[in-house]
C-alpha atoms as an extended CHARMM CRD file, in Angstrom:
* protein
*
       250  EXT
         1         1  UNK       CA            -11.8070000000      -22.2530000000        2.4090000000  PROA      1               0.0000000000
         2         2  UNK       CA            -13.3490000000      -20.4170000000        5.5200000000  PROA      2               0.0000000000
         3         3  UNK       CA            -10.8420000000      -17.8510000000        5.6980000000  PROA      3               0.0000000000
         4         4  UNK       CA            -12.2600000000      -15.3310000000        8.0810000000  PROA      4               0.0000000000
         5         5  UNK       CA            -10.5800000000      -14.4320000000       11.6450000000  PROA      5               0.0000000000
         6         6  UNK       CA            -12.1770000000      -13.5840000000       14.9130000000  PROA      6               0.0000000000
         7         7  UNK       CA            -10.2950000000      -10.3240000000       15.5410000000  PROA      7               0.0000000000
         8         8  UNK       CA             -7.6530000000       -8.0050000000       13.7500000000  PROA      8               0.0000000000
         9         9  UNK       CA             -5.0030000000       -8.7360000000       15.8850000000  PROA      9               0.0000000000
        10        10  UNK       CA             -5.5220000000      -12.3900000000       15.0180000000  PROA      10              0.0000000000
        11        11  UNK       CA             -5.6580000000      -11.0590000000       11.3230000000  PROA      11              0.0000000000
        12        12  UNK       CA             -2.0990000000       -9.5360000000       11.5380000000  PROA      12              0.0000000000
        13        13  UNK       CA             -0.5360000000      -12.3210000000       13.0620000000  PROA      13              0.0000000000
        14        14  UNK       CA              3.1750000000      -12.6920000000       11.7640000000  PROA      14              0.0000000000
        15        15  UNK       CA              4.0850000000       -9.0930000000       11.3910000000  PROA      15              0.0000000000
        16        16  UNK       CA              7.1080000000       -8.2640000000       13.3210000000  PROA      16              0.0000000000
        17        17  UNK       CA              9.9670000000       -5.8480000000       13.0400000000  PROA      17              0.0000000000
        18        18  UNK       CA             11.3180000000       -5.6530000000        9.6260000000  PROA      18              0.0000000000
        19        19  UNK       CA              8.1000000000       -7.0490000000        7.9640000000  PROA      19              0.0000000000
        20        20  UNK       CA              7.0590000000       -5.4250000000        4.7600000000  PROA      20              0.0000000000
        21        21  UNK       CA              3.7050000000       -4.1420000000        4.0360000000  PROA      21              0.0000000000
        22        22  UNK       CA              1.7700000000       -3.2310000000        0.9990000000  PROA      22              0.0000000000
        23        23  UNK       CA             -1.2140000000       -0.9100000000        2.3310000000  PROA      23              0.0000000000
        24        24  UNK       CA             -4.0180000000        0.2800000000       -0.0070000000  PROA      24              0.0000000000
        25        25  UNK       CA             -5.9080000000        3.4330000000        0.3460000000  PROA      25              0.0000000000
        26        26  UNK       CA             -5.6850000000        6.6040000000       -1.7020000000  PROA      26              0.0000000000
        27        27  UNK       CA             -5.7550000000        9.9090000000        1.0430000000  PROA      27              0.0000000000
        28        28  UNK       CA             -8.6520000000        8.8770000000        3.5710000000  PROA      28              0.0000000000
        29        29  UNK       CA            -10.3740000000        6.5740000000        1.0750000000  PROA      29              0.0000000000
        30        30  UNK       CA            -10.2270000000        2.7180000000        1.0880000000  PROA      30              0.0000000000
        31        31  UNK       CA             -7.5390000000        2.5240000000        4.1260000000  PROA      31              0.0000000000
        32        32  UNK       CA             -7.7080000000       -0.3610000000        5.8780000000  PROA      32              0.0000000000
        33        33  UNK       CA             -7.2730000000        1.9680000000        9.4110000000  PROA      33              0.0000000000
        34        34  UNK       CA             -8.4410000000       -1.5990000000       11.8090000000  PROA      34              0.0000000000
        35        35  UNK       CA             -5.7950000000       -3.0200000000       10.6050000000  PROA      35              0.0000000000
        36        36  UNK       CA             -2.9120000000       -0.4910000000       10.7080000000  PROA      36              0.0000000000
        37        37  UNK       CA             -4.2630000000        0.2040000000       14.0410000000  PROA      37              0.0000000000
        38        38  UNK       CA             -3.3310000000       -3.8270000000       14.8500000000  PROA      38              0.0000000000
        39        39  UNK       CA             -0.0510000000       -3.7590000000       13.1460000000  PROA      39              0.0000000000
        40        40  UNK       CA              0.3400000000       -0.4600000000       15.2480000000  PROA      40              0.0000000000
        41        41  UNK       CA             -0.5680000000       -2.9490000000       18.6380000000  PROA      41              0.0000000000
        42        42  UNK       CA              2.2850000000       -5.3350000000       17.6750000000  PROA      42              0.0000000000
        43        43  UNK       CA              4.7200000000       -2.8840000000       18.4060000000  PROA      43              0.0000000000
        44        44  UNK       CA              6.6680000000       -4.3880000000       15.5070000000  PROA      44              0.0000000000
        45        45  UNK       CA              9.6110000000       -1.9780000000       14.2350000000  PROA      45              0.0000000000
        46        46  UNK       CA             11.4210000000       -1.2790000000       11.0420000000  PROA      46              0.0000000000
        47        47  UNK       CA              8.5740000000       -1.6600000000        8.7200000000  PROA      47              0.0000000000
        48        48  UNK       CA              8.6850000000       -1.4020000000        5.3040000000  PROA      48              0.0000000000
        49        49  UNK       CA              5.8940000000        0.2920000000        3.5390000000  PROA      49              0.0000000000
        50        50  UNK       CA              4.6770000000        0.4180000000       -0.0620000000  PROA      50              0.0000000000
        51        51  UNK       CA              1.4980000000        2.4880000000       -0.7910000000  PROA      51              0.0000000000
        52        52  UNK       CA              0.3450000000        5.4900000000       -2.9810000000  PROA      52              0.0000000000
        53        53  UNK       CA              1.4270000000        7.6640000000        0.3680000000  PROA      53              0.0000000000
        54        54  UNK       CA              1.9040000000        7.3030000000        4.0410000000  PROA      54              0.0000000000
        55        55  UNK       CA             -1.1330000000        8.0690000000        5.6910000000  PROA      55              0.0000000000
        56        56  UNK       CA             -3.5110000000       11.3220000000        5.9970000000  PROA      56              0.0000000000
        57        57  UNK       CA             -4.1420000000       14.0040000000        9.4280000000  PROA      57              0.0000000000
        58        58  UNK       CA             -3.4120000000       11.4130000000       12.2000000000  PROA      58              0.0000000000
        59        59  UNK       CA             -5.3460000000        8.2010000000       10.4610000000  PROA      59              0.0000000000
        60        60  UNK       CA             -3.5780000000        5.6620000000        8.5660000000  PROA      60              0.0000000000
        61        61  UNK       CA             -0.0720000000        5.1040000000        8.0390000000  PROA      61              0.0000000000
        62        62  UNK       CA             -0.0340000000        8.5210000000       10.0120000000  PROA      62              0.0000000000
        63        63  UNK       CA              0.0370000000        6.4280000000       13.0300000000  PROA      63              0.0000000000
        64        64  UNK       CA              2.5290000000        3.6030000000       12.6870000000  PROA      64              0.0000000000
        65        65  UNK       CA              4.4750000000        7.1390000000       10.8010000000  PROA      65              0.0000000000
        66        66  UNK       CA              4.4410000000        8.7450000000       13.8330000000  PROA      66              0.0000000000
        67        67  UNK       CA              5.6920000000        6.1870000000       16.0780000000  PROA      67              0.0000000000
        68        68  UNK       CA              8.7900000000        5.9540000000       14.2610000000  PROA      68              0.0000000000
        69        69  UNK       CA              7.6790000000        2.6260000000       13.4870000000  PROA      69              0.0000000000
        70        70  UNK       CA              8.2320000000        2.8460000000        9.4320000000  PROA      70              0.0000000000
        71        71  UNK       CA             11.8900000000        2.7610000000        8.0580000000  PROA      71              0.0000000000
        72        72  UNK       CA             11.0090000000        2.9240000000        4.7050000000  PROA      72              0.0000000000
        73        73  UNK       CA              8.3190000000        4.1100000000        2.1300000000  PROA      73              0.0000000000
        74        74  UNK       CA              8.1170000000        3.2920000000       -1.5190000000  PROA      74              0.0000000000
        75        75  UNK       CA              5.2920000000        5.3840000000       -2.7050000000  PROA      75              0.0000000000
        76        76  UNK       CA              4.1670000000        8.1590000000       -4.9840000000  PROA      76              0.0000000000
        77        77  UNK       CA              2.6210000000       11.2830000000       -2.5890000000  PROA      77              0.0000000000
        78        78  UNK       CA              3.8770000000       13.0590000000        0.6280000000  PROA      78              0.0000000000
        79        79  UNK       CA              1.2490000000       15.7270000000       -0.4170000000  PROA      79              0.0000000000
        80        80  UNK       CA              0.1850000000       17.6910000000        2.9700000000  PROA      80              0.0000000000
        81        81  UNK       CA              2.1770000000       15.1790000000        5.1950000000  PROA      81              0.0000000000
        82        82  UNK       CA              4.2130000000       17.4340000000        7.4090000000  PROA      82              0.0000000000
        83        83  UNK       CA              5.2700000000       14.3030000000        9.3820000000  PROA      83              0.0000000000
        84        84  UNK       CA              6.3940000000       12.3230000000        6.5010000000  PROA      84              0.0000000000
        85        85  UNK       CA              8.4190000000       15.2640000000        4.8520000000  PROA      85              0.0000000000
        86        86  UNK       CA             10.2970000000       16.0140000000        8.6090000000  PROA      86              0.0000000000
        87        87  UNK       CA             11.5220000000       12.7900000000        8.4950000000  PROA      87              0.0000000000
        88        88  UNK       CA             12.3690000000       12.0940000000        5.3600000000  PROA      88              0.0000000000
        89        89  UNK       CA             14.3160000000       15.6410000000        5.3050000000  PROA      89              0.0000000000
        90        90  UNK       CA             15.6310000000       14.4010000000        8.4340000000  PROA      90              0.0000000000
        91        91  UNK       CA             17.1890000000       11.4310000000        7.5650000000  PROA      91              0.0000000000
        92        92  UNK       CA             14.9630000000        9.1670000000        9.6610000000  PROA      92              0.0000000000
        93        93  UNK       CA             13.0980000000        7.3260000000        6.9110000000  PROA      93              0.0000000000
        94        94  UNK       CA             14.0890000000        5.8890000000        3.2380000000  PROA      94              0.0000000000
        95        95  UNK       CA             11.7150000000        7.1860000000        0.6160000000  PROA      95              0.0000000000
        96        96  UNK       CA             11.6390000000        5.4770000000       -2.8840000000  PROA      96              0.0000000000
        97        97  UNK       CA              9.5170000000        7.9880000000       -4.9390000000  PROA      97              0.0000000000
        98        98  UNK       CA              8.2160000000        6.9400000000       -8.1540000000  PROA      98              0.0000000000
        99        99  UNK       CA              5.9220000000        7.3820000000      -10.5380000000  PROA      99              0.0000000000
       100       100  UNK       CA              1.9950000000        6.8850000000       -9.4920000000  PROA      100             0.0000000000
       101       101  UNK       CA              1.1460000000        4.5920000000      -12.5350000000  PROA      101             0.0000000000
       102       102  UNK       CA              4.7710000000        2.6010000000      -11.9810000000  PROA      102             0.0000000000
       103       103  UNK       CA              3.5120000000        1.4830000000       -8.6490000000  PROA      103             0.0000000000
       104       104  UNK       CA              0.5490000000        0.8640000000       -9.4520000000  PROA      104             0.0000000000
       105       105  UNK       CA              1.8680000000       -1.7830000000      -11.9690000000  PROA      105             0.0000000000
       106       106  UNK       CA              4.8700000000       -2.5300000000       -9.7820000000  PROA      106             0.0000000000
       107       107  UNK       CA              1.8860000000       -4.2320000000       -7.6320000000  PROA      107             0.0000000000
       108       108  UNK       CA              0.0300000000       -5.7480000000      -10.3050000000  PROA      108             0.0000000000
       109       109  UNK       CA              3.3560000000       -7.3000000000      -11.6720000000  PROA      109             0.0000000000
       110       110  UNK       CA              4.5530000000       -8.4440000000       -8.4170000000  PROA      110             0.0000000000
       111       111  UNK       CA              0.9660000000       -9.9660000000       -7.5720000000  PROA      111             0.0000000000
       112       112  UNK       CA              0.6980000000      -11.7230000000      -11.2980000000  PROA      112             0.0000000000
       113       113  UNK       CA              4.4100000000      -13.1630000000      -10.8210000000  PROA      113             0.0000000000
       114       114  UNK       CA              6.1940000000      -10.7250000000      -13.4810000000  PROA      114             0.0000000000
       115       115  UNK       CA              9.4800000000      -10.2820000000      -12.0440000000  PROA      115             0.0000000000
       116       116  UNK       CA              9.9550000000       -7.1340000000      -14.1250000000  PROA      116             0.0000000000
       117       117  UNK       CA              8.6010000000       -4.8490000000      -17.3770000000  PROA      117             0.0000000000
       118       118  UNK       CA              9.5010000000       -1.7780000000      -19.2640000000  PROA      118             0.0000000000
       119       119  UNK       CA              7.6600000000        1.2030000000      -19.2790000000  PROA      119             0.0000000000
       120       120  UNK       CA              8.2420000000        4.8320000000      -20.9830000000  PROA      120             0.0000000000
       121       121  UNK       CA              7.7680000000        6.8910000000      -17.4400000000  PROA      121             0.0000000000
       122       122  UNK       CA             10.7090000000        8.2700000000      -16.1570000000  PROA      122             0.0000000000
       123       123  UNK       CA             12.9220000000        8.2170000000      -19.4740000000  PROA      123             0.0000000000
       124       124  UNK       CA             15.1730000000       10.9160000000      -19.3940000000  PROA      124             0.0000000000
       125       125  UNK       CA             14.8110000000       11.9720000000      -16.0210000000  PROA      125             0.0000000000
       126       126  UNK       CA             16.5030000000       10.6190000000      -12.4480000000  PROA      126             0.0000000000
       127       127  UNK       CA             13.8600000000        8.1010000000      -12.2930000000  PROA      127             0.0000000000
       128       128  UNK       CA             15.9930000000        6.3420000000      -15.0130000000  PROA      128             0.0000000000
       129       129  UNK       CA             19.0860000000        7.8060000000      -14.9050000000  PROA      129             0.0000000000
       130       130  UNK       CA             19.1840000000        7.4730000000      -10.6820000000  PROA      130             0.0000000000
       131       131  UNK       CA             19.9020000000       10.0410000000       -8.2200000000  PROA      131             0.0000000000
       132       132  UNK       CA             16.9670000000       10.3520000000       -6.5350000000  PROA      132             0.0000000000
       133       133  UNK       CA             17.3090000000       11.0090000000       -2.9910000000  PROA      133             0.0000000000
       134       134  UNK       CA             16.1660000000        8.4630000000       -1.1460000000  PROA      134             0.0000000000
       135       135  UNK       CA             17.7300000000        9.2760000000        2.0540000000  PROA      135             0.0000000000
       136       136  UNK       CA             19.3040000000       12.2180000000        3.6490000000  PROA      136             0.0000000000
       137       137  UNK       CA             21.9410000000       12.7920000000        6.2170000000  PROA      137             0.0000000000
       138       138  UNK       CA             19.8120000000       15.1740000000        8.8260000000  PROA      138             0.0000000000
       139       139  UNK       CA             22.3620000000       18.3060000000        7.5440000000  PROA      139             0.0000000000
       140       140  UNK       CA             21.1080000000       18.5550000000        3.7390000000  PROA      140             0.0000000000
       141       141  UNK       CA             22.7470000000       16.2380000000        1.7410000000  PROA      141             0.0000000000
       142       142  UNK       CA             21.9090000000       13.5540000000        0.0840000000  PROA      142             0.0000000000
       143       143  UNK       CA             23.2380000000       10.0700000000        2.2000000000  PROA      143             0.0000000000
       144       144  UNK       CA             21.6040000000        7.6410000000       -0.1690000000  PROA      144             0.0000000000
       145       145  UNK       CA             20.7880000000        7.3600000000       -3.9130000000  PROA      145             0.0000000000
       146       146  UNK       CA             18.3090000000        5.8190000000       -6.7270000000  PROA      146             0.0000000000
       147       147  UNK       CA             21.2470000000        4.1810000000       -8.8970000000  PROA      147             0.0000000000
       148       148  UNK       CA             20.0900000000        4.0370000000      -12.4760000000  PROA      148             0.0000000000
       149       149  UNK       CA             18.1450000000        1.6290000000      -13.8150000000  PROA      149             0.0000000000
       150       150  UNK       CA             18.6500000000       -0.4610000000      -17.2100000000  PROA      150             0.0000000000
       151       151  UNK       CA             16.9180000000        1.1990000000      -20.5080000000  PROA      151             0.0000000000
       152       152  UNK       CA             15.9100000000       -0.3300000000      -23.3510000000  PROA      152             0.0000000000
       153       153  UNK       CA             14.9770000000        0.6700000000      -26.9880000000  PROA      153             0.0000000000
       154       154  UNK       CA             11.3330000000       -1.1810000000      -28.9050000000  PROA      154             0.0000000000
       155       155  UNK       CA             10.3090000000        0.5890000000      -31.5300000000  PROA      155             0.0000000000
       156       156  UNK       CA             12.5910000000        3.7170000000      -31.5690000000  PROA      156             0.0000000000
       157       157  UNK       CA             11.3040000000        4.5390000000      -28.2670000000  PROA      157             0.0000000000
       158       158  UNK       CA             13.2950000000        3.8790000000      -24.9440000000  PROA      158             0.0000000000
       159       159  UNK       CA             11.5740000000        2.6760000000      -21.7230000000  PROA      159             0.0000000000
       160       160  UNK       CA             12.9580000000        2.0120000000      -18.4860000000  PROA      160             0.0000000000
       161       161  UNK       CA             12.7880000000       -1.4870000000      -16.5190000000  PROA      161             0.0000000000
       162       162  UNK       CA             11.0330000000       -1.0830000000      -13.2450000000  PROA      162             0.0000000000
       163       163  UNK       CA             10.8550000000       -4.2580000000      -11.1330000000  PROA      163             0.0000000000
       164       164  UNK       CA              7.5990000000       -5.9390000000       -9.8080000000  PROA      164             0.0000000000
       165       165  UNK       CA              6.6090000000       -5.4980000000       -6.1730000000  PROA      165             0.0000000000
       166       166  UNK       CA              6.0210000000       -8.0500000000       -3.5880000000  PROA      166             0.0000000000
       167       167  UNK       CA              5.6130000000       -7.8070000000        0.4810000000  PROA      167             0.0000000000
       168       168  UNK       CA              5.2180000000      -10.1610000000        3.1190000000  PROA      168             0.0000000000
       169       169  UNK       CA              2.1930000000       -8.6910000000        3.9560000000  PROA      169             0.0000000000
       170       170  UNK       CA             -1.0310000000       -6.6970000000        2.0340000000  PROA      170             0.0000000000
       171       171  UNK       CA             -3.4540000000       -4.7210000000        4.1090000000  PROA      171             0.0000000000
       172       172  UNK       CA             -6.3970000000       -3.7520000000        2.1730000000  PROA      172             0.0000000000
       173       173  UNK       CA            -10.6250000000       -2.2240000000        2.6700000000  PROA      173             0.0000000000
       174       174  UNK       CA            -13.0850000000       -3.5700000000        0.9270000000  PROA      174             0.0000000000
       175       175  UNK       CA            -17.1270000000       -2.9300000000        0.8160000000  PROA      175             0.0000000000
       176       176  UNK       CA            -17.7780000000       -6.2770000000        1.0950000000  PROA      176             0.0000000000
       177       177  UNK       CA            -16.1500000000       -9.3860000000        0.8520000000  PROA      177             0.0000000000
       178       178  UNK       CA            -17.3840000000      -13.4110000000        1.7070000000  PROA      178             0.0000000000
       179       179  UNK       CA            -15.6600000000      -16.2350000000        3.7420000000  PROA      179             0.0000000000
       180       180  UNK       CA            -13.8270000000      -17.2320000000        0.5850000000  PROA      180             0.0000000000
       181       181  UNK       CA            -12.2330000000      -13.8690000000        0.2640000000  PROA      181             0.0000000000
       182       182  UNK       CA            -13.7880000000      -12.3080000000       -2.8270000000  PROA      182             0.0000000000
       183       183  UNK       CA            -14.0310000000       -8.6420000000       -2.5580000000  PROA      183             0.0000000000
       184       184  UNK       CA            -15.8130000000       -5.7800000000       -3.6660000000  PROA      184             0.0000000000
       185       185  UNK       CA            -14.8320000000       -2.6430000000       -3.3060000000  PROA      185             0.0000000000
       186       186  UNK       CA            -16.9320000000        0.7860000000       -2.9070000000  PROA      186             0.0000000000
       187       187  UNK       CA            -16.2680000000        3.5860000000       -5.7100000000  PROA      187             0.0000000000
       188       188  UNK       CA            -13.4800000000        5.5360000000       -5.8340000000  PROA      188             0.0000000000
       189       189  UNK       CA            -12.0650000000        3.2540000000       -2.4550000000  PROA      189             0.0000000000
       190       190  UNK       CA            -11.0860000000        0.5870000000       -4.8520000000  PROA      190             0.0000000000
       191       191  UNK       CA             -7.9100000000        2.8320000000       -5.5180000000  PROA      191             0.0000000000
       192       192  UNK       CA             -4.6790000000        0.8760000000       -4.7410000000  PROA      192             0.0000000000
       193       193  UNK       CA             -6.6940000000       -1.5500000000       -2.6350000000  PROA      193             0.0000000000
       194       194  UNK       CA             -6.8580000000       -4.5820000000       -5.1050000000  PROA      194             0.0000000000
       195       195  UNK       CA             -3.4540000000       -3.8550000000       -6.6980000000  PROA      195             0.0000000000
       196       196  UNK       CA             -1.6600000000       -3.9660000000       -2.6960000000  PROA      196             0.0000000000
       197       197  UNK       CA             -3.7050000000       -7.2130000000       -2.3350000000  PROA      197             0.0000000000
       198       198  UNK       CA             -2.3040000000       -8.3010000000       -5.2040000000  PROA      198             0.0000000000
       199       199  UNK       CA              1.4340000000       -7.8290000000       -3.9820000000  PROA      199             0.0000000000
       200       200  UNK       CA              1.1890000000       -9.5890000000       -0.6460000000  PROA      200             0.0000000000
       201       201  UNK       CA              2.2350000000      -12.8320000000        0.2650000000  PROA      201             0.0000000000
       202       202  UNK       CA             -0.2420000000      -12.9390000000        2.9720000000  PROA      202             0.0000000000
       203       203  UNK       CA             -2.9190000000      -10.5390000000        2.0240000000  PROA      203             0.0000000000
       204       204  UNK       CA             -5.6240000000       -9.5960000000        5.1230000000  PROA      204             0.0000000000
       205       205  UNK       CA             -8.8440000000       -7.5660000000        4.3870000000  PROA      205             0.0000000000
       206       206  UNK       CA            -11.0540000000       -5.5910000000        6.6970000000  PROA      206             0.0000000000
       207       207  UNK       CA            -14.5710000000       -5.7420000000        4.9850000000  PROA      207             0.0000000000
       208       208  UNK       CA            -17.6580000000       -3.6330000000        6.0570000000  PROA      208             0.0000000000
       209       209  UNK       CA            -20.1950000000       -6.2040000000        5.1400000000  PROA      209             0.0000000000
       210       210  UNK       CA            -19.2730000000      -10.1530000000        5.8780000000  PROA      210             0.0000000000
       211       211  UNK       CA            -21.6500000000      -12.3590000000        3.0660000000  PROA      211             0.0000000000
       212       212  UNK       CA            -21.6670000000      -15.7660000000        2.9990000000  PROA      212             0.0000000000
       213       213  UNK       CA            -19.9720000000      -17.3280000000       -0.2270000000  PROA      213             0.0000000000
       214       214  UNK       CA            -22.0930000000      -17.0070000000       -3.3530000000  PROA      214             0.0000000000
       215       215  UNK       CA            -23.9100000000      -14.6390000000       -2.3230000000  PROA      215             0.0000000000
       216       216  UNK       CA            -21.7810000000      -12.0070000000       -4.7490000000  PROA      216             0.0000000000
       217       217  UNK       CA            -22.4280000000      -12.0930000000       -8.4920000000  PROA      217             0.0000000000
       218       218  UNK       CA            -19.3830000000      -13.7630000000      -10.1350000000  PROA      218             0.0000000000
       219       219  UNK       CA            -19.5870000000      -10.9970000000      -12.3870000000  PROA      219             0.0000000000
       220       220  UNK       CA            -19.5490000000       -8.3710000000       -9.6620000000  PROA      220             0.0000000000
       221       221  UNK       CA            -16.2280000000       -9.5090000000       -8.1240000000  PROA      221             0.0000000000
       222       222  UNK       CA            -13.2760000000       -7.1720000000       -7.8660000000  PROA      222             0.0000000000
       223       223  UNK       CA            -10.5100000000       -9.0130000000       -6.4740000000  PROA      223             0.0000000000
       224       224  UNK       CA            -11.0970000000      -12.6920000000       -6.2360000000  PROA      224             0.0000000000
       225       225  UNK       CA            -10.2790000000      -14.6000000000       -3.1700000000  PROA      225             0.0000000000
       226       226  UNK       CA             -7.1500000000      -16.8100000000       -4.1560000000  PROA      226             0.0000000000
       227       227  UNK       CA             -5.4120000000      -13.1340000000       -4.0060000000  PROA      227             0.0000000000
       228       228  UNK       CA             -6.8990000000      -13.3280000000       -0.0790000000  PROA      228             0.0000000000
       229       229  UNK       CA             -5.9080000000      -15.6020000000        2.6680000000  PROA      229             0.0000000000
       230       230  UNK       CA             -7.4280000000      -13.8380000000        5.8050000000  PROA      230             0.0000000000
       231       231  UNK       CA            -10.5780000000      -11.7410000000        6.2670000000  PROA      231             0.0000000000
       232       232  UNK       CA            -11.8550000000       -9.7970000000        8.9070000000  PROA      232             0.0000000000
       233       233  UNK       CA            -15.2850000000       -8.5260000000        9.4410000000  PROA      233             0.0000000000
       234       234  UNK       CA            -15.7350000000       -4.8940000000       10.9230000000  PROA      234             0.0000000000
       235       235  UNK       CA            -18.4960000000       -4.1070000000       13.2370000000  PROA      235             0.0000000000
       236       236  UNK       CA            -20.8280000000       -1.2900000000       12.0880000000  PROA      236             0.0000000000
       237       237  UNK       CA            -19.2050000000        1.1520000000       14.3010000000  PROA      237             0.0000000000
       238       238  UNK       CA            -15.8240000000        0.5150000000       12.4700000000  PROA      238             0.0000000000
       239       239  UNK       CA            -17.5620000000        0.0890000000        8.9660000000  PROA      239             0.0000000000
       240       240  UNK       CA            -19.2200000000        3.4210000000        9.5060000000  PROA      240             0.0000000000
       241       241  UNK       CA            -16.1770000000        5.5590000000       10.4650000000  PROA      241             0.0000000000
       242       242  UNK       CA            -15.4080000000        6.9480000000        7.1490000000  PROA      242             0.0000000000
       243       243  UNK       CA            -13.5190000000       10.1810000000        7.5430000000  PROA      243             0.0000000000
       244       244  UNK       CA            -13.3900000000       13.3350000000        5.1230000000  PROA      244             0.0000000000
       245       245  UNK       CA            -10.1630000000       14.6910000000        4.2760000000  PROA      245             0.0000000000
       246       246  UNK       CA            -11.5610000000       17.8780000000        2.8150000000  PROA      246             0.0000000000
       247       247  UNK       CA            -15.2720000000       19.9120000000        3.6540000000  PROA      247             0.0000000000
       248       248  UNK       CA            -16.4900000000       22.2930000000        1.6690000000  PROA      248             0.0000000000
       249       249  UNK       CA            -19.8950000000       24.3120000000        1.7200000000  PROA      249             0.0000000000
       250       250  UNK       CA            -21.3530000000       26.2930000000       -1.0580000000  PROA      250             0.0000000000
């Protein structure tokens, strides 16, 4: 039941090239950087990523991003990401782009063990009807499609059928968490972080504060632990490092 590890490297263990990867974190909040920075170590290739986007500045996904280690990204947001939009105009890197509450769900399916559900988002446009790029040739054009997905009428309303999501591995943050691998999460870092947990078939977390078990309220728990099979504990320094995407003064 102990299920905590002595480092992150030992935490990441089985990644290799080709491995996928769901990653919470929303911008700078709730990413599990300690352990992208180990999967990053592994010098594993040809990674497949699914998370709200790929990484913020140079933290995050940002990093295995820049290494050309990512092939391909299923997530919601490029946003700022000057990186992530060269590439994918470029042609180096496969980008499924879908809708933000989709994924979430995608996850949450996948992690539940619903192979598939329906969903009204993305009627009528190429979300449903395909043609999304979701790779170009380097010159413009478009060298790989969405193809269209099935639709279905309830009701007098049509909804599309989006697939549930599931990774080899989930890489998630947490506030706290215990040797069992019960989590809590801090605020608005809870984000994607218990939905990527959800998806993996080996799901790691980094966790600020290491408790022993029973020492979170039942009722308190976010994600409980059979979603979990390793945990790591961060040292203060790590814990601490919480970067700001954004200042502002008044």
């Amino acid at each position: 039941m102990d299920k905590v590890v002595s480092s992150a490297a030992e935490a990441v263990a089985g990644v290799r090239d080709g491995t996928s990867l769901a990653v919470g974190g929303f911008g700078l909040g709730g990413v599990p950087n300690v352990l992208i920075q180990a999967v990053y170590a592994t010098g594993a290739r040809g990674l497949g990523i699914v998370s709200n986007n790929c990484g913020a500045m140079d933290s995050g996904l940002a990093v295995l991003l820049a290494a050309g280690r990512i092939a391909r990204v299923t997530g919601s947001y490029i946003g700022a990401n000057k990186e992530f939009a060269r590439q994918y105009l470029a042609g180096e890197l496969e980008v499924e782009l879908i809708p933000q509450g989709t994924l979430a769900e995608r996850l949450r399916a996948g992690g539940c063990g619903i192979p598939a559900f329906y969903t009204p988002a993305g009627v009528g446009t190429q979300v449903a009807e395909g043609g999304l790029p979701w790779r170009y040739d380097g010159q413009g054009a478009v060298a790989l499609a969405s193809p269209p997905k099935e639709v279905r009428e309830f009701d007098g309303e049509e909804y599309v059928l989006e697939r549930g999501i599931r990774t080899d591995f989930a890489l998630v943050r947490a506030a706290k968490g215990d040797r069992h691998g019960n989590l809590v999460f801090a605020k608005a870092a809870r984000n994607f972080n218990p939905l990527a947990a959800m998806a993996g078939r080996i799901t790691v977390a980094e966790v600020e504060e290491l408790v022993e078990p029973g020492e979170i309220d039942p009722d308190h728990v976010h994600l409980p632990g059979i979603f979990v099979q390793r945990v790591v504990a961060l040292t203060p320094e790590q814990a601490a490092d919480k970067r700001i995407e954004k200042r502002t003064t008044r």
